[in-house]
HTML snippet that shows the backbone in 3Dmol.js (N, CA, C, O; Angstrom):
<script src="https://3Dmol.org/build/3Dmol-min.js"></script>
<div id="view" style="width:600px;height:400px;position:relative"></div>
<script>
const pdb = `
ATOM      1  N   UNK A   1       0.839  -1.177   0.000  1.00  0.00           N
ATOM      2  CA  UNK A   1       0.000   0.000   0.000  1.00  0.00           C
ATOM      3  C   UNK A   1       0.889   1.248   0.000  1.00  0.00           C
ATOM      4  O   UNK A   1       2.073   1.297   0.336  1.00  0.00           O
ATOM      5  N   UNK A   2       0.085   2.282  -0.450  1.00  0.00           N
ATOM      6  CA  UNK A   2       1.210   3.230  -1.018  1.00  0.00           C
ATOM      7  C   UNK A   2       0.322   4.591   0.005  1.00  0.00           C
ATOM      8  O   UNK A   2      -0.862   4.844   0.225  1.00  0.00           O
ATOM      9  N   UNK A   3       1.992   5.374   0.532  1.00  0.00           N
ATOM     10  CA  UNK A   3       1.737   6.581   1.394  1.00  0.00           C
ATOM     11  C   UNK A   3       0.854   7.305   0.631  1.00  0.00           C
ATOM     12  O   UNK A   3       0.586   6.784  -0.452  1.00  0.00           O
ATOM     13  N   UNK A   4       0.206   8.589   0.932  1.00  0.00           N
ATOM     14  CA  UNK A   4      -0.212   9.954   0.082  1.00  0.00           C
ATOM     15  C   UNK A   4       0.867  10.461  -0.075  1.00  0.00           C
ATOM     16  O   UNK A   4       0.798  11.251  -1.016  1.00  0.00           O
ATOM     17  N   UNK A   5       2.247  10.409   0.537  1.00  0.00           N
ATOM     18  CA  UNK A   5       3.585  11.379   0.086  1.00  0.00           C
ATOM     19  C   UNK A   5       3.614  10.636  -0.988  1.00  0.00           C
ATOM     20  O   UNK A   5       3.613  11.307  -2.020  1.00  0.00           O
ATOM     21  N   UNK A   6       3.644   9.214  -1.175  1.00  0.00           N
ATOM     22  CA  UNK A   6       4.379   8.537  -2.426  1.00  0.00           C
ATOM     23  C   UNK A   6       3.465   9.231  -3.703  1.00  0.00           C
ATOM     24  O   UNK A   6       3.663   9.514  -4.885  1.00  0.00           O
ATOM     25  N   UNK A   7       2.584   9.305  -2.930  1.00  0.00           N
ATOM     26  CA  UNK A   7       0.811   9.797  -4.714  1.00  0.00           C
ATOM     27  C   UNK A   7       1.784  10.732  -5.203  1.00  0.00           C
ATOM     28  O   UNK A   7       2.391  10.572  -6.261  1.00  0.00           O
ATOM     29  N   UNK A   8       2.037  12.416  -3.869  1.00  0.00           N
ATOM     30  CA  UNK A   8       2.195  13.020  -4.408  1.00  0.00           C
ATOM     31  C   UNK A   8       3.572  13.441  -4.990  1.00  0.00           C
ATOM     32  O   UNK A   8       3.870  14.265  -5.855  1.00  0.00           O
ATOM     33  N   UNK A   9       4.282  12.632  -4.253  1.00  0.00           N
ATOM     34  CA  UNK A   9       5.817  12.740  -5.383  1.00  0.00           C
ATOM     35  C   UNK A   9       5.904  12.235  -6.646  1.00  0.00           C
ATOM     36  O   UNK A   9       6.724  12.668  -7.456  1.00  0.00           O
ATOM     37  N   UNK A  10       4.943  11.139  -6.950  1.00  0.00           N
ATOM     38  CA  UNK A  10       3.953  10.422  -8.534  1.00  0.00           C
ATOM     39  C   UNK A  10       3.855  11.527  -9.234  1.00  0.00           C
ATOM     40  O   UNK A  10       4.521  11.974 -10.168  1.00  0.00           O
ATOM     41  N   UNK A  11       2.649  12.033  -8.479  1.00  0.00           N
ATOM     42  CA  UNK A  11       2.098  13.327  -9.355  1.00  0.00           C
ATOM     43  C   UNK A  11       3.252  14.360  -9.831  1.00  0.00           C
ATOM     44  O   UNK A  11       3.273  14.724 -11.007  1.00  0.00           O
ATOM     45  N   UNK A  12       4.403  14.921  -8.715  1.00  0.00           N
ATOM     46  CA  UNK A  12       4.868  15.903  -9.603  1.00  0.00           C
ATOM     47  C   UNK A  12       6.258  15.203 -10.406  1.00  0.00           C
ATOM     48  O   UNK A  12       7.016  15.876 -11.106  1.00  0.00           O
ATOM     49  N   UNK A  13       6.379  14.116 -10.220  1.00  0.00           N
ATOM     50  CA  UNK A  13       7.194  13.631 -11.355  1.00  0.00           C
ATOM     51  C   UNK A  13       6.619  13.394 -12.525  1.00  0.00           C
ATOM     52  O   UNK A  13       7.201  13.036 -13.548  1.00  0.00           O
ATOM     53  N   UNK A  14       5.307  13.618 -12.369  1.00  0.00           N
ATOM     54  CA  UNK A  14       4.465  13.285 -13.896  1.00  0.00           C
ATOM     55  C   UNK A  14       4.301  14.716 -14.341  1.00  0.00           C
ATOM     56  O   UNK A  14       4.297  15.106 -15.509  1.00  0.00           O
ATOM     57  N   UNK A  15       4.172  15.423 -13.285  1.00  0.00           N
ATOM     58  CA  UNK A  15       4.352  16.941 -13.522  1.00  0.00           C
ATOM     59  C   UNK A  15       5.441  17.356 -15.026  1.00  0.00           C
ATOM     60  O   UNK A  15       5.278  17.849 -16.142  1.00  0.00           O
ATOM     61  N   UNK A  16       6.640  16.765 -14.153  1.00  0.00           N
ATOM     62  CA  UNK A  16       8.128  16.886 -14.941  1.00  0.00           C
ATOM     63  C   UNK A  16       8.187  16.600 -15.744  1.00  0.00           C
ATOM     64  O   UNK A  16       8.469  17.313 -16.707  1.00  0.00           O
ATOM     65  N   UNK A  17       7.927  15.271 -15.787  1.00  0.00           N
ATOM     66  CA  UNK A  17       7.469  14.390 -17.109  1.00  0.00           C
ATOM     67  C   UNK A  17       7.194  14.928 -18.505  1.00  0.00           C
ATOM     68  O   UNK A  17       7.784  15.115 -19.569  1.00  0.00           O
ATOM     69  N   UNK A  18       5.599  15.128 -17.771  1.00  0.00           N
ATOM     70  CA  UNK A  18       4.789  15.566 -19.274  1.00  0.00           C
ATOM     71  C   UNK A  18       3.665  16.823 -18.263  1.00  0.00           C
ATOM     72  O   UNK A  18       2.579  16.730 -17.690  1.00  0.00           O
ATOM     73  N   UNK A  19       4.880  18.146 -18.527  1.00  0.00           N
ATOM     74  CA  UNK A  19       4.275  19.383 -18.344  1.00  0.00           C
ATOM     75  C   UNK A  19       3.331  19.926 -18.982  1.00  0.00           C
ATOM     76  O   UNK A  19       2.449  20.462 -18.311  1.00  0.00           O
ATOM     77  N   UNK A  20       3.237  19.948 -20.411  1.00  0.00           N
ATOM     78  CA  UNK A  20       2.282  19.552 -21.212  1.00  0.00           C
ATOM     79  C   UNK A  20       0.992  19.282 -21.058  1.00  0.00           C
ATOM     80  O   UNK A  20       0.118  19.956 -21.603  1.00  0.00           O
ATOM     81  N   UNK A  21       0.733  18.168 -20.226  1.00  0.00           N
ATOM     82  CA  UNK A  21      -0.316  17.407 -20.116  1.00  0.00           C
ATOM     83  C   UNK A  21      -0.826  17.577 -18.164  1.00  0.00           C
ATOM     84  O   UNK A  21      -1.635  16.993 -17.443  1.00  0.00           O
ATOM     85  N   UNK A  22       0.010  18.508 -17.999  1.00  0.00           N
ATOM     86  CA  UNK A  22      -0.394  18.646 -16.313  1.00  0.00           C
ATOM     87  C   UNK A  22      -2.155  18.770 -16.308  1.00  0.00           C
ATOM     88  O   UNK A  22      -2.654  17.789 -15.756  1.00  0.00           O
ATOM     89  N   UNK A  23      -3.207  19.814 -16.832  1.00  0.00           N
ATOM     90  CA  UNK A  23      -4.307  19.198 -17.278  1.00  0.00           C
ATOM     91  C   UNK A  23      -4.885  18.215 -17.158  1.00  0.00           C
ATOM     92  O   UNK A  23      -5.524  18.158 -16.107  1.00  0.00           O
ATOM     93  N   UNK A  24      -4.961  17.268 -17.869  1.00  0.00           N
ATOM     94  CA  UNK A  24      -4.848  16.108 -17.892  1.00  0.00           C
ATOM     95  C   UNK A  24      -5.176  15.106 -16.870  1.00  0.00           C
ATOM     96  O   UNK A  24      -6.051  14.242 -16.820  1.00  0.00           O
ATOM     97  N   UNK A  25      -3.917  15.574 -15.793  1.00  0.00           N
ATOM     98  CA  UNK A  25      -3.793  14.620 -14.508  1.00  0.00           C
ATOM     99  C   UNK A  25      -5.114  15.450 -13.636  1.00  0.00           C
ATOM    100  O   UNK A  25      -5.455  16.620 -13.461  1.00  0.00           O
ATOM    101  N   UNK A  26      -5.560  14.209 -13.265  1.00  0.00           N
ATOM    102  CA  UNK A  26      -6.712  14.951 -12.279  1.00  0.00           C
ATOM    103  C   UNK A  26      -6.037  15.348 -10.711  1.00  0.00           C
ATOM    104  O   UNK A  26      -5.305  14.492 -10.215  1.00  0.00           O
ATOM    105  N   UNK A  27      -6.219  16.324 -10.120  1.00  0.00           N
ATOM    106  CA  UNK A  27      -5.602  16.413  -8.460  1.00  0.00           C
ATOM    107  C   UNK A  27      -5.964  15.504  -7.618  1.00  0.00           C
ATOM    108  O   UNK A  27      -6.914  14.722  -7.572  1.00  0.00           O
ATOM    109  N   UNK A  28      -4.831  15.775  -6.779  1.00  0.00           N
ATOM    110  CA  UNK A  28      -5.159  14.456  -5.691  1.00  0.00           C
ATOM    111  C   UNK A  28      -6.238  14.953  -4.672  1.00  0.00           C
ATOM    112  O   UNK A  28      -6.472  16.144  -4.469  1.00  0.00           O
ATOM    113  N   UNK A  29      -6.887  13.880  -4.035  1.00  0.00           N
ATOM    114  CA  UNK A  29      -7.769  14.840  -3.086  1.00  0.00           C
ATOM    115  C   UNK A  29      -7.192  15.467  -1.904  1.00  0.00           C
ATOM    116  O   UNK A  29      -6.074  15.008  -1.670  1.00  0.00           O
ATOM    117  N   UNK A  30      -7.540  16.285  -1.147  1.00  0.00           N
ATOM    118  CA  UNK A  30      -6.800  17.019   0.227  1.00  0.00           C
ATOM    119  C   UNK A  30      -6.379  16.088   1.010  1.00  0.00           C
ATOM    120  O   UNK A  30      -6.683  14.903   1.148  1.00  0.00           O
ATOM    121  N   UNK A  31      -5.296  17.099   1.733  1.00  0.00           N
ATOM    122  CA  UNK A  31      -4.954  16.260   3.112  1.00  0.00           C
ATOM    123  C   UNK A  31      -5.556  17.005   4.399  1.00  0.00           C
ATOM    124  O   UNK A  31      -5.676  18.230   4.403  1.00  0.00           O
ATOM    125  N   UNK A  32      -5.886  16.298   5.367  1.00  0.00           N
ATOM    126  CA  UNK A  32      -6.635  16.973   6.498  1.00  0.00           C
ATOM    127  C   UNK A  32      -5.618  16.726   7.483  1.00  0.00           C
ATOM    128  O   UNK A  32      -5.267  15.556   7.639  1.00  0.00           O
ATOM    129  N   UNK A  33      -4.944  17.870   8.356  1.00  0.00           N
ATOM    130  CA  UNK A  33      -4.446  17.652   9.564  1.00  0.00           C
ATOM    131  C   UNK A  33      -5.676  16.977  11.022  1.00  0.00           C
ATOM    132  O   UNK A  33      -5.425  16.255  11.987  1.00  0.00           O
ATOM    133  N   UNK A  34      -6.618  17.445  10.691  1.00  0.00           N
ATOM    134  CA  UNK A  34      -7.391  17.070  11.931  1.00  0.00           C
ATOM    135  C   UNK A  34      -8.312  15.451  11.365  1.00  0.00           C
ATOM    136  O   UNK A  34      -8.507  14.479  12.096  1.00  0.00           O
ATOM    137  N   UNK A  35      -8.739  15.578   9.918  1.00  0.00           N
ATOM    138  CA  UNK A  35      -9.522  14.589   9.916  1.00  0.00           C
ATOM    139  C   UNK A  35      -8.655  13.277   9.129  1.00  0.00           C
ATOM    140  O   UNK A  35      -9.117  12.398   8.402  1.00  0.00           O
ATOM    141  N   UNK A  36      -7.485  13.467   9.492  1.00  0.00           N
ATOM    142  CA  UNK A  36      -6.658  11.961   8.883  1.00  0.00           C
ATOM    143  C   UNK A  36      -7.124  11.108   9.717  1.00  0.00           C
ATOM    144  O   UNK A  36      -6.778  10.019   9.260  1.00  0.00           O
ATOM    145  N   UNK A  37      -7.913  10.879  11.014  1.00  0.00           N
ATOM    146  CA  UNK A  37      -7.834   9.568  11.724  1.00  0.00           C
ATOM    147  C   UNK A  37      -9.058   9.336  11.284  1.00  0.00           C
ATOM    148  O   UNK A  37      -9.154   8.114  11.173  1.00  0.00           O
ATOM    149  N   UNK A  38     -10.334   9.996  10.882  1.00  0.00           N
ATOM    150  CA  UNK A  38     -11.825   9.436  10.927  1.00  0.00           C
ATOM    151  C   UNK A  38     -11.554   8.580   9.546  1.00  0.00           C
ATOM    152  O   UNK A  38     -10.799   8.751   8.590  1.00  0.00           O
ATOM    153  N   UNK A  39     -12.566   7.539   9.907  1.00  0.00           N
ATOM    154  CA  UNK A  39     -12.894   6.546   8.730  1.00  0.00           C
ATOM    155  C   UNK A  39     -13.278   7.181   7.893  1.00  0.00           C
ATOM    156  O   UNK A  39     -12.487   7.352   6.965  1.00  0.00           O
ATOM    157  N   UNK A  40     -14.278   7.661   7.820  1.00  0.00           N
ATOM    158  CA  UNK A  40     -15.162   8.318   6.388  1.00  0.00           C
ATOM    159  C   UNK A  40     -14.188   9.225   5.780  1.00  0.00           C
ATOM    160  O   UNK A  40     -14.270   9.105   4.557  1.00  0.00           O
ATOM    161  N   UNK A  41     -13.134  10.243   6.181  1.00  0.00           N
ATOM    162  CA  UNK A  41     -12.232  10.899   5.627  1.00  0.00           C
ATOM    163  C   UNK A  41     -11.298   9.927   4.744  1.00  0.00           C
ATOM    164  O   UNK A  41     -11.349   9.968   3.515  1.00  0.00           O
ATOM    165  N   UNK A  42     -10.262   8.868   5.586  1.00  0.00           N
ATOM    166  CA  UNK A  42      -9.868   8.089   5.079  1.00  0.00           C
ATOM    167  C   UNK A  42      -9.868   7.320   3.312  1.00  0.00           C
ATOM    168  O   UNK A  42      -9.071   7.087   2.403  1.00  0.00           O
ATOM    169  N   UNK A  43     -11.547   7.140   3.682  1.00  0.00           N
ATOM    170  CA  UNK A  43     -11.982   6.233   2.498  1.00  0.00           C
ATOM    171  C   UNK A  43     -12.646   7.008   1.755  1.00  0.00           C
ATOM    172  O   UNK A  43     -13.021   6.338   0.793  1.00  0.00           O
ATOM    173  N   UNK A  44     -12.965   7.951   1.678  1.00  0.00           N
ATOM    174  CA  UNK A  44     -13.112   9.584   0.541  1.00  0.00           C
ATOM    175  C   UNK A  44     -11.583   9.281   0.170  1.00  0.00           C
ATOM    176  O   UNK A  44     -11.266   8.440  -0.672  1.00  0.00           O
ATOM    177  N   UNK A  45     -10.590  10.129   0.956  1.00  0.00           N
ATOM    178  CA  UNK A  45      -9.567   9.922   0.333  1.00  0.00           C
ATOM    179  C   UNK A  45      -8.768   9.105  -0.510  1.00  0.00           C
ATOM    180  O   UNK A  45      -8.208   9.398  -1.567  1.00  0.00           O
ATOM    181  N   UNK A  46      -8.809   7.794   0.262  1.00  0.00           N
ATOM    182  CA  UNK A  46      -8.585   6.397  -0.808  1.00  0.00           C
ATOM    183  C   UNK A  46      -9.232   6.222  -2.452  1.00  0.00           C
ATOM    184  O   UNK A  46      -8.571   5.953  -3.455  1.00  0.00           O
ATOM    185  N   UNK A  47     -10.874   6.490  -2.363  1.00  0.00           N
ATOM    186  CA  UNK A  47     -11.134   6.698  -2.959  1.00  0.00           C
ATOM    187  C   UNK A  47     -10.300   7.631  -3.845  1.00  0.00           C
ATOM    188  O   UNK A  47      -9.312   7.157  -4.407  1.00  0.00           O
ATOM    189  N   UNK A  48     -10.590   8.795  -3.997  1.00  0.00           N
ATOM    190  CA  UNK A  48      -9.802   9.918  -4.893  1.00  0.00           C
ATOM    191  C   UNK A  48      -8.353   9.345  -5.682  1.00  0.00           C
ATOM    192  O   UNK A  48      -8.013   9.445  -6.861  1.00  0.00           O
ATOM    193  N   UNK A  49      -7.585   8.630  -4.364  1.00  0.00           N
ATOM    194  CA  UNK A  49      -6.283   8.445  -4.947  1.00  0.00           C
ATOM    195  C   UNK A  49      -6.317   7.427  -5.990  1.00  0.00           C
ATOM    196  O   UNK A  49      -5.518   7.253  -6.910  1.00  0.00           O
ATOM    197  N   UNK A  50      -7.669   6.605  -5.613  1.00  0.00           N
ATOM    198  CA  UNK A  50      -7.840   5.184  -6.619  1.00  0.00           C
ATOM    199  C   UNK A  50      -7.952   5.921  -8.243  1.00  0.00           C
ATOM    200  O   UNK A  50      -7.242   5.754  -9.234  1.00  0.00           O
ATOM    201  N   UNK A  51      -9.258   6.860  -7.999  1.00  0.00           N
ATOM    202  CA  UNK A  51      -9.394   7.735  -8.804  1.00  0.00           C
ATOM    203  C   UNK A  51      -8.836   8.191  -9.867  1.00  0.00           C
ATOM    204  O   UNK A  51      -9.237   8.189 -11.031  1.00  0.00           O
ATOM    205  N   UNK A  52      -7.241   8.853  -9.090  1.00  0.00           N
ATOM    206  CA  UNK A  52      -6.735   9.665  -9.806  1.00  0.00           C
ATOM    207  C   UNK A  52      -5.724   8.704 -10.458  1.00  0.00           C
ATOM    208  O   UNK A  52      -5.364   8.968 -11.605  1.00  0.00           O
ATOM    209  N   UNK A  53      -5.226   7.608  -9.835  1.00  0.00           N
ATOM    210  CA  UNK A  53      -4.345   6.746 -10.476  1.00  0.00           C
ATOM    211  C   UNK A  53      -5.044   5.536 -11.469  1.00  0.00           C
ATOM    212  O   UNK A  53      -4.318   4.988 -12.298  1.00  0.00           O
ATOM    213  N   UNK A  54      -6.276   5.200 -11.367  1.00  0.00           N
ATOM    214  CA  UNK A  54      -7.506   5.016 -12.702  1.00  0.00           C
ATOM    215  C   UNK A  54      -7.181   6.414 -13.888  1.00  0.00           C
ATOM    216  O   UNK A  54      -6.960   6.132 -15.066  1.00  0.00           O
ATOM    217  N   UNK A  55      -7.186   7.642 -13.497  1.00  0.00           N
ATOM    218  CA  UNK A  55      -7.020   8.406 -14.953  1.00  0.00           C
ATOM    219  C   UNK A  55      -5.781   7.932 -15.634  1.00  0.00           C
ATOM    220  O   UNK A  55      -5.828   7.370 -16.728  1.00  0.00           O
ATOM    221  N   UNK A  56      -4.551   8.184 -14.918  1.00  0.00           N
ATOM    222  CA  UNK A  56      -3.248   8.302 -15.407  1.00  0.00           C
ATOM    223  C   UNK A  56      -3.062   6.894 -15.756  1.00  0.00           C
ATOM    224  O   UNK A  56      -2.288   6.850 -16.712  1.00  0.00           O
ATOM    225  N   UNK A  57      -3.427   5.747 -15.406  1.00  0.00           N
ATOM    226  CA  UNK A  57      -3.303   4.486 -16.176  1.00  0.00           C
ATOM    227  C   UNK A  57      -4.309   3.764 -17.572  1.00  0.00           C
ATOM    228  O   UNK A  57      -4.209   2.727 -18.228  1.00  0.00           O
ATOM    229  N   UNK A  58      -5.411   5.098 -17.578  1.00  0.00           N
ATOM    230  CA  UNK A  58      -6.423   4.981 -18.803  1.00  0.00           C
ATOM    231  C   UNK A  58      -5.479   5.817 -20.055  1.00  0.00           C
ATOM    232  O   UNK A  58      -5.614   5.573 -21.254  1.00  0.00           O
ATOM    233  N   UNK A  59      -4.519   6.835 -19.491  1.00  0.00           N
ATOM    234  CA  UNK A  59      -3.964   7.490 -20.500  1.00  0.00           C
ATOM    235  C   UNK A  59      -3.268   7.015 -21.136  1.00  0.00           C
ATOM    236  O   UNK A  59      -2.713   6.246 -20.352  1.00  0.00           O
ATOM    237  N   UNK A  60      -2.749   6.846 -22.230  1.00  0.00           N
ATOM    238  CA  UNK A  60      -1.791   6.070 -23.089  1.00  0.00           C
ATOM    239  C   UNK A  60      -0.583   6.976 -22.893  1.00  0.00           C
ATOM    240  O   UNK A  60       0.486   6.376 -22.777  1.00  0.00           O
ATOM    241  N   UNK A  61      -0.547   8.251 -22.836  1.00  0.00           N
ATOM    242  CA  UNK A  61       0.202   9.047 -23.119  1.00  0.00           C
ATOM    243  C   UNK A  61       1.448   8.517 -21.242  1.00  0.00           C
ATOM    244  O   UNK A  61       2.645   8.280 -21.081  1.00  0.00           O
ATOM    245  N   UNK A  62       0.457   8.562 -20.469  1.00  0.00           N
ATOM    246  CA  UNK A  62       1.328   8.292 -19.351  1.00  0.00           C
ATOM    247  C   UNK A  62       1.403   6.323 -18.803  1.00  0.00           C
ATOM    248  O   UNK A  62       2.377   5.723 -18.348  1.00  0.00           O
ATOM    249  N   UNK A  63       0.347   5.918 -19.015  1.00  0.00           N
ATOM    250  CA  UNK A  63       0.338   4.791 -18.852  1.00  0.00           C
ATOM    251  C   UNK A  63       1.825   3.878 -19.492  1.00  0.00           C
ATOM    252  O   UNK A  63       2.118   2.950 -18.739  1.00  0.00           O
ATOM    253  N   UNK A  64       2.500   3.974 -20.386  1.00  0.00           N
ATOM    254  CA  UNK A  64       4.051   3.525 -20.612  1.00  0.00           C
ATOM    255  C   UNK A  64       5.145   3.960 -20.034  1.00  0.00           C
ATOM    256  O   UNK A  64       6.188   3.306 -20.059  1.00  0.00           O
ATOM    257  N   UNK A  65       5.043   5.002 -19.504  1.00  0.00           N
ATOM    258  CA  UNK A  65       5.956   5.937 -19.262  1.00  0.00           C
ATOM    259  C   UNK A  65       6.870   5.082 -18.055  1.00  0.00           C
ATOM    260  O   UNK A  65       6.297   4.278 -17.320  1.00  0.00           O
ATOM    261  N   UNK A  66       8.352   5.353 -17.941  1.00  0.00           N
ATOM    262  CA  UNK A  66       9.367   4.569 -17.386  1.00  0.00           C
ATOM    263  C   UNK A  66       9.070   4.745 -16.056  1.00  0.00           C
ATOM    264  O   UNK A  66       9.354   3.829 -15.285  1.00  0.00           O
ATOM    265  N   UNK A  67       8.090   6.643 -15.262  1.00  0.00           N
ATOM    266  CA  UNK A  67       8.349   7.018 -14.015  1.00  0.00           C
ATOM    267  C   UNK A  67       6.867   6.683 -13.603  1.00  0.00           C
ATOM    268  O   UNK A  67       6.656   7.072 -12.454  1.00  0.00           O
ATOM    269  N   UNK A  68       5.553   5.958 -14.306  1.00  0.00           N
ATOM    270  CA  UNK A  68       4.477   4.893 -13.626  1.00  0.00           C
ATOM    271  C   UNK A  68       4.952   3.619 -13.579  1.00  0.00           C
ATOM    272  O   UNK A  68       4.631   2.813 -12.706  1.00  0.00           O
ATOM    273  N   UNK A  69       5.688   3.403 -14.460  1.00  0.00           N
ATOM    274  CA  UNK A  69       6.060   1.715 -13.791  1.00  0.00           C
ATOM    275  C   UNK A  69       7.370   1.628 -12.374  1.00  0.00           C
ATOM    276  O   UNK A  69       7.471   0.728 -11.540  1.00  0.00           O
ATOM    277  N   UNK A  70       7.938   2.457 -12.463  1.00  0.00           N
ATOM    278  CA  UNK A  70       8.688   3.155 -11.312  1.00  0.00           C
ATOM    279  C   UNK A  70       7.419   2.907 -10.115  1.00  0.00           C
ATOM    280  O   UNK A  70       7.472   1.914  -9.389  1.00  0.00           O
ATOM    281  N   UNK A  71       6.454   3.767 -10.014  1.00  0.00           N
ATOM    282  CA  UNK A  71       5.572   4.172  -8.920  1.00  0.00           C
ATOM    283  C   UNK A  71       5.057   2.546  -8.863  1.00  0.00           C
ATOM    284  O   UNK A  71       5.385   1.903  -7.866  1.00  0.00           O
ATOM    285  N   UNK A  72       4.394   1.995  -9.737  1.00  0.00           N
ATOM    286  CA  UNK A  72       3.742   0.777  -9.547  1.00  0.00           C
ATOM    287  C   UNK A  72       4.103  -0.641  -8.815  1.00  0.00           C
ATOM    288  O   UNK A  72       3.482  -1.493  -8.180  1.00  0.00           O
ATOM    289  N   UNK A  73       6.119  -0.320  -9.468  1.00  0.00           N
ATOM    290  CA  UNK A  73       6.443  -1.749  -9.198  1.00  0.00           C
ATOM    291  C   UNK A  73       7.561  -1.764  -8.234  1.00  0.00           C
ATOM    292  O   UNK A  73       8.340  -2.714  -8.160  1.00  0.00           O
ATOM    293  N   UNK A  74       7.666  -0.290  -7.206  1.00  0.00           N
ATOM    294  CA  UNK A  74       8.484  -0.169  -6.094  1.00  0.00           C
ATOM    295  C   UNK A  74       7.619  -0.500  -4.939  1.00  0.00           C
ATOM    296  O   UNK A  74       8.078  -0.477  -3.797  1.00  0.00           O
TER     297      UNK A  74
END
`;
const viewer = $3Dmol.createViewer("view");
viewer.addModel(pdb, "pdb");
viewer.setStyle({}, {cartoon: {color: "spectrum"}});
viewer.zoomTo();
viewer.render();
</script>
């Protein structure tokens, strides 16, 4: 299982990547200092991240790319 730091160091290496296409990538959802422990926050959040890593693996443009199989298979 993967941190929210790991999402978002994903995201701005895809940033780097393909600046271009920043667009594209949908945002990750927020981070809450107070509501990281409640369940329902949690699994909103999970959700989102499932979300956002469902777009970037529907894309062709990023789905090959050397720095998602990096994120996937560390």
């Amino acid at each position: 299982m993967k941190r929210y730091s790991e999402f978002d160091d994903f995201r701005q290496k895809l940033v780097k990547t393909f600046p271009h296409a920043e667009a594209a990538m949908p945002p990750l959802p927020p981070k809450s200092v107070v509501s990281k422990f409640r369940l329902q926050f949690l699994e909103k959040r999970k959700a989102g991240l499932s979300y956002f890593l469902h777009c970037i693996l529907l894309n062709p443009e990023f789905s090959g790319a050397p720095v998602v199989k990096e994120f996937l298979f560390s």
